[in-house]
C-alpha positions in Angstrom: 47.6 108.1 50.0 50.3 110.3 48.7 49.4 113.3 50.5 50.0 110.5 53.7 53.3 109.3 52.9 54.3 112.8 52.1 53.2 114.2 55.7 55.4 111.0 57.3 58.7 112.4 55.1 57.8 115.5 56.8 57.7 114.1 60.0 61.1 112.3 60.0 62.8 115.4 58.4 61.7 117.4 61.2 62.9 114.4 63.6 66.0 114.4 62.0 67.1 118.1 61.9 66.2 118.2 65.6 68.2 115.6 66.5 70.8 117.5 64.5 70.0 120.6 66.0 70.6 119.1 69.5 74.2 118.1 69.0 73.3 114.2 69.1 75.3 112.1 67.2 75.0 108.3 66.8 73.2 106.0 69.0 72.1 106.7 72.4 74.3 105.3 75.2 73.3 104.3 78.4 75.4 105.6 81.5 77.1 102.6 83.1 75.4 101.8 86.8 77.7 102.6 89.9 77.2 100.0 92.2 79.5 98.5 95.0 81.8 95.9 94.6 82.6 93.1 96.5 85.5 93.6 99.5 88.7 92.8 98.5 91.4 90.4 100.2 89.0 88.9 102.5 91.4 86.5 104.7 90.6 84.9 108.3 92.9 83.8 111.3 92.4 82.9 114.4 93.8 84.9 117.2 94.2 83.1 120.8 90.3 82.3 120.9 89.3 85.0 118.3 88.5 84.5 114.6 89.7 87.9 113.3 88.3 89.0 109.9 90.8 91.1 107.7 89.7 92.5 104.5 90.4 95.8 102.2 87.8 97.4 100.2 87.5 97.9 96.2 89.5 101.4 94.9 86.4 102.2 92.4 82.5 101.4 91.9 81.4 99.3 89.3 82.2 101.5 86.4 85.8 101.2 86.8 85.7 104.9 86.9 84.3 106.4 90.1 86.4 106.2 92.9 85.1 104.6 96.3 84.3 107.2 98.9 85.2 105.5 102.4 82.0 108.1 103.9 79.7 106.3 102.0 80.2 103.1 103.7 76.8 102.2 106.0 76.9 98.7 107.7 79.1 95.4 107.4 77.1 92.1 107.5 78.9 89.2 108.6 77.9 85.8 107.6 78.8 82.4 109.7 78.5 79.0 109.3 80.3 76.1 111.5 79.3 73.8 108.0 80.2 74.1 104.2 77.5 75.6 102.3 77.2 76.2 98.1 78.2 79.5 97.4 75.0 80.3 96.0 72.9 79.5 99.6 75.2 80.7 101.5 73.6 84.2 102.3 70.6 82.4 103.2 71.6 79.5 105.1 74.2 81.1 107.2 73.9 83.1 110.2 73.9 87.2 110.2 76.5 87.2 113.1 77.0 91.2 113.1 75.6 94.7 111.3 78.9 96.6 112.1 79.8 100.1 111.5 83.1 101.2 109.9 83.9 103.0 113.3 83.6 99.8 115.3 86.3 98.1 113.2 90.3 98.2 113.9 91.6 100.2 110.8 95.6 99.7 109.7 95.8 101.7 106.6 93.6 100.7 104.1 92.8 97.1 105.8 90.1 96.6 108.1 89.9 94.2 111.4 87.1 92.2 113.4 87.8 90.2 115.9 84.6 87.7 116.7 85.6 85.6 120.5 84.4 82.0 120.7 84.6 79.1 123.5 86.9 76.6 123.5 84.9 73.9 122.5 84.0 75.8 119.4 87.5 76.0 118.4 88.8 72.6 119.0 89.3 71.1 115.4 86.7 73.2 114.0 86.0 74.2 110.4 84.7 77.8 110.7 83.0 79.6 107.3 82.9 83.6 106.7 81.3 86.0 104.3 80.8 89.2 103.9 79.2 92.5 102.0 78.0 95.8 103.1 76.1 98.8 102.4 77.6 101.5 100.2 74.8 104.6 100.7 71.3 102.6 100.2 72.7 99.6 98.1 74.1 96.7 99.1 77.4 95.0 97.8 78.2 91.3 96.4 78.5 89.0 99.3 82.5 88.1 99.2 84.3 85.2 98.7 82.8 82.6 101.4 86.6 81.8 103.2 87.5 78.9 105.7 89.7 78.5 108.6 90.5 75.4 110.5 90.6 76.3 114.3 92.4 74.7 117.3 92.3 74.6 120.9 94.8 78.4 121.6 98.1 78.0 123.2 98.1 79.2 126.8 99.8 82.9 126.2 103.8 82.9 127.5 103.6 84.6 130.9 107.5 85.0 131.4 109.1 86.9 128.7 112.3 89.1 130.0 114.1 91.7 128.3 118.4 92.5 128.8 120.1 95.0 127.5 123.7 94.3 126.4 125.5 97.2 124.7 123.0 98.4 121.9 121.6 94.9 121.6 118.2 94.5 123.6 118.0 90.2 124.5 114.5 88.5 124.9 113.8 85.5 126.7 111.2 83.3 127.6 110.3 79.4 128.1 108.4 77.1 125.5 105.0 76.4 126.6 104.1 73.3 127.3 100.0 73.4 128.3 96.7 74.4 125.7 93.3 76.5 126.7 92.1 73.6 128.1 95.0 71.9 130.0 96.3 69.8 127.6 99.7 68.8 126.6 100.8 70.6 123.4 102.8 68.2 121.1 104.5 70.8 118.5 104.2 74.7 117.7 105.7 76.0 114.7 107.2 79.3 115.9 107.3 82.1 117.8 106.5 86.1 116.3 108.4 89.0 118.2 106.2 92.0 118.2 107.9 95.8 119.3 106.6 99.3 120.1 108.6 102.2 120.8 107.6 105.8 122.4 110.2 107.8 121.5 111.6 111.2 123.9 109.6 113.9 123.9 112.3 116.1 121.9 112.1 114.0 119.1 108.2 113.5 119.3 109.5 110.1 116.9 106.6 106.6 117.8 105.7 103.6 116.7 101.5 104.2 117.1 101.0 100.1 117.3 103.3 97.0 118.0 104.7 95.9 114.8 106.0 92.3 114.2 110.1 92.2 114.2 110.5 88.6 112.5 109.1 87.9 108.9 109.5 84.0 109.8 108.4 81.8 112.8 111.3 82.2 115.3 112.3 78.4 116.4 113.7 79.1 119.8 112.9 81.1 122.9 115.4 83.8 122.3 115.7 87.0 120.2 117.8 89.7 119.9 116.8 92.9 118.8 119.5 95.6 117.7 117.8 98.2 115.7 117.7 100.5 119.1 119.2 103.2 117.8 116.1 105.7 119.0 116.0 107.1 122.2 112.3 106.2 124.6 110.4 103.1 125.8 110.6 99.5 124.3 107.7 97.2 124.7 107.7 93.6 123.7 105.3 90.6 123.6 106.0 87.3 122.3 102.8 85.0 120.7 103.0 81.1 119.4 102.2 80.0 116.1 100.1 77.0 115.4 100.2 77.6 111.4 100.8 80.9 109.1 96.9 81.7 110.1 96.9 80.6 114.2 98.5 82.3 116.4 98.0 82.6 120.5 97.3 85.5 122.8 100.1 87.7 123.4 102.6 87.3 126.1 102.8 89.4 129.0 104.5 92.7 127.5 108.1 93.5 128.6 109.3 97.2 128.7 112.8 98.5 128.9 113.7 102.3 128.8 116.4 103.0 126.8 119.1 105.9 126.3 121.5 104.9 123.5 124.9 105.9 124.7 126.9 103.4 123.6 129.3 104.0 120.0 129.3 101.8 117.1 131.6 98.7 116.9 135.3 100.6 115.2 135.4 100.2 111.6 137.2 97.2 110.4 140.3 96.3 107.6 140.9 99.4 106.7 143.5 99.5 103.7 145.6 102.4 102.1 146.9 102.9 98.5 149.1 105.0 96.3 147.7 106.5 93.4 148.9 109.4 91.2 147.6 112.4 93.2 146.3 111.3 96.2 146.1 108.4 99.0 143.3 106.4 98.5 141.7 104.8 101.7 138.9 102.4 101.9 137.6 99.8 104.9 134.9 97.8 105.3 131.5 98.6 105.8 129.9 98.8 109.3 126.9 96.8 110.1 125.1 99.3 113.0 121.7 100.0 112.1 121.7 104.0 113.4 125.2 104.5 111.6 125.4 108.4 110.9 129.1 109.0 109.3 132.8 108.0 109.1 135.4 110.0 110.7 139.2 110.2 108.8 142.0 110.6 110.9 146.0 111.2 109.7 149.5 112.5 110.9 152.5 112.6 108.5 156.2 111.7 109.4 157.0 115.1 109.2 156.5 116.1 112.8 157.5 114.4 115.9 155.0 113.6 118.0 152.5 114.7 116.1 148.9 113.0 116.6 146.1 111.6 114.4 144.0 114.5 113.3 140.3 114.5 111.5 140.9 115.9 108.1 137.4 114.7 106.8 134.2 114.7 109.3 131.4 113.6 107.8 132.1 110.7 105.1 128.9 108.3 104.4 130.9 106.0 101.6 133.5 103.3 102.9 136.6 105.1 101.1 138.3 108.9 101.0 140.5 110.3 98.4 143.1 112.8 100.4 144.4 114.7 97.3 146.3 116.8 100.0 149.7 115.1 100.2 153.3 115.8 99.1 155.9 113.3 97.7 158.5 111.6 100.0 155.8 111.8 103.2 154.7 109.0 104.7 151.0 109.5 105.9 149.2 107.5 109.0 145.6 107.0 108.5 142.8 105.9 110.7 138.9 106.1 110.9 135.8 106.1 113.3 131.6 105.5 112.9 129.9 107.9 114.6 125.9 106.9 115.0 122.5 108.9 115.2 123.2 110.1 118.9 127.2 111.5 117.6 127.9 108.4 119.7 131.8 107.9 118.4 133.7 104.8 118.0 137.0 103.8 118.8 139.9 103.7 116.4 140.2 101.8 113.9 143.7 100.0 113.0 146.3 103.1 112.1 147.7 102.1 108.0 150.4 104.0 106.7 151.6 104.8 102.9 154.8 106.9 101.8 153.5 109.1 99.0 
């Protein structure tokens, strides 16, 4: 029995020193499983008589540690059910609507796009029901957050948008709609959105890729005015009506204007002048133009007849100048310009004047 229990001691020493030998130290640990989460920011709205699907996927795996590679994304099943289910039957009582692949989707940065069409009768005060998950290499994620749209009957698109150019300001148009999909009177919309795209010259190679929406909130009335134009190219426009935050019609017919900016900034306004130890200090008030470049600082002394404003500083960004170049018992004249992007120059503004 003795000679047993000895042998087992051996047996466990040896255990021990190998485990030693081996560099392990403490418990085993299991490495943590790397599996796919569910997507992220998974929001619906409906889109004249699409229901588009806009979602972002998870930054890391499971772990919290191994970053998502985009590559290893395989299919996107898309749930759909015209009738609340519990989350937990969802997957099974809904319909598979699509198997996408990443390609087929409309990609904005890191957010991803799928437009689904239905009829109109589909939409007319309808509850619609999504879900999602997807394949990351062979396994599959967590279905998503089941979300919800109510849906109406789309707004007929605005067929009559206009575009005028006045100055540097570009002026849109168009007439409130009055008819539905279907023919019916509409009796309110909350808004309007104002969408833009430029193609800039060639020399500059400068382009907005996709139309990008100009108004954060629902425009009220059937008029907009756009003045960030300082770019030289091609101006599109189209014009769609909101029913909510998540509806919103077709887009309008698309408006395009070609546009050269020739046209100077407004002249500065108040300018002011004061005396100060050693030097004149001017200031005036900020302009408002969008593709302002620089100020311009004109003077003439009393010293000369005749003698006309000259630029003694060319390139000023602030709303003030110090001119430290001045002599007691001259009076000086002082006057600036804005010159935009394009060296587009202003005129003058009011002339000030201050005996040093």
């Amino acid at each position: 029995m003795v000679k047993k229990l000895n042998f087992l001691m051996l047996i466990i020493v040896l255990c021990c020193s190998c485990l030693l030998s081996c560099g392990k130290k403490g418990p085993l640990k299991l490495e943590a499983e790397k599996l796919p989460l569910q997507v992220e920011s998974f929001k619906l709205r409906q889109l004249g008589q699409e229901i588009c699907l806009e979602w972002s996927f998870p930054g890391y795996l499971s772990d919290q540690e191994s970053v998502f590679e985009f590559e290893n994304i395989g299919k996107i099943l898309v749930y759909y059910s015209d009738k609340e289910i519990a989350e937990n039957k969802f997957r099974k009582k809904s319909i598979l609507l699509k198997k996408r692949k990443l390609d087929d989707l409309i990609q904005k940065e890191k957010t991803y796009f799928l437009k689904i069409p239905f009829k109109l009768k589909e939409l007319n005060d309808k509850i619609h029901y999504f879900a999602l998950r997807y394949y990351y290499g062979k396994k599959k994620s967590p279905l998503s957050t089941i979300r919800s749209i109510k849906t109406i009957v789309p707004v007929k698109p605005i067929s009559d948008l206009t575009v005028l150019r006045e100055n540097k300001v570009i002026k849109l148009k168009w007439t409130k709609p009055g008819l539905d999909r279907s023919g019916n009177k509409i009796k309110k919309i909350a808004g309007y959105k104002v969408y833009r795209k430029v193609v800039g010259v060639e020399e500059t190679g400068e382009q907005e890729e996709d139309f990008t929406l100009l108004n954060k909130d629902a425009l009220l009335y059937e008029y907009y005015e756009d003045s960030d134009t300082g770019m030289d190219g091609e101006y599109s426009y189209y014009v769609s009506v909101t029913g909510s935050a998540a509806i919103e019609s077709e887009p309008s017919n698309t408006a395009v204007l070609e546009l050269t900016d020739v046209f100077p900034p407004e002249p500065p306004q108040n300018l002011v002048v004061f005396k100060h130890k050693d030097h004149m200090f001017i200031t005036w008030e900020k302009t408002g133009e969008k593709d302002f470049s620089h100020y311009v600082v004109y003077r003439k002394s009393d010293r000369l007849k005749n003698e006309e404003l000259k630029p003694i500083a060319g390139k000023v960004s602030d709303n003030y100048y110090k001119d430290s170049k001045v002599n007691a018992g001259v009076t000086y004249f002082y006057c600036i310009t804005a010159v935009d992007d394009k060296d587009n120059e202003s005129k003058r503004s009011n002339i000030v004047k201050e005996k040093f």
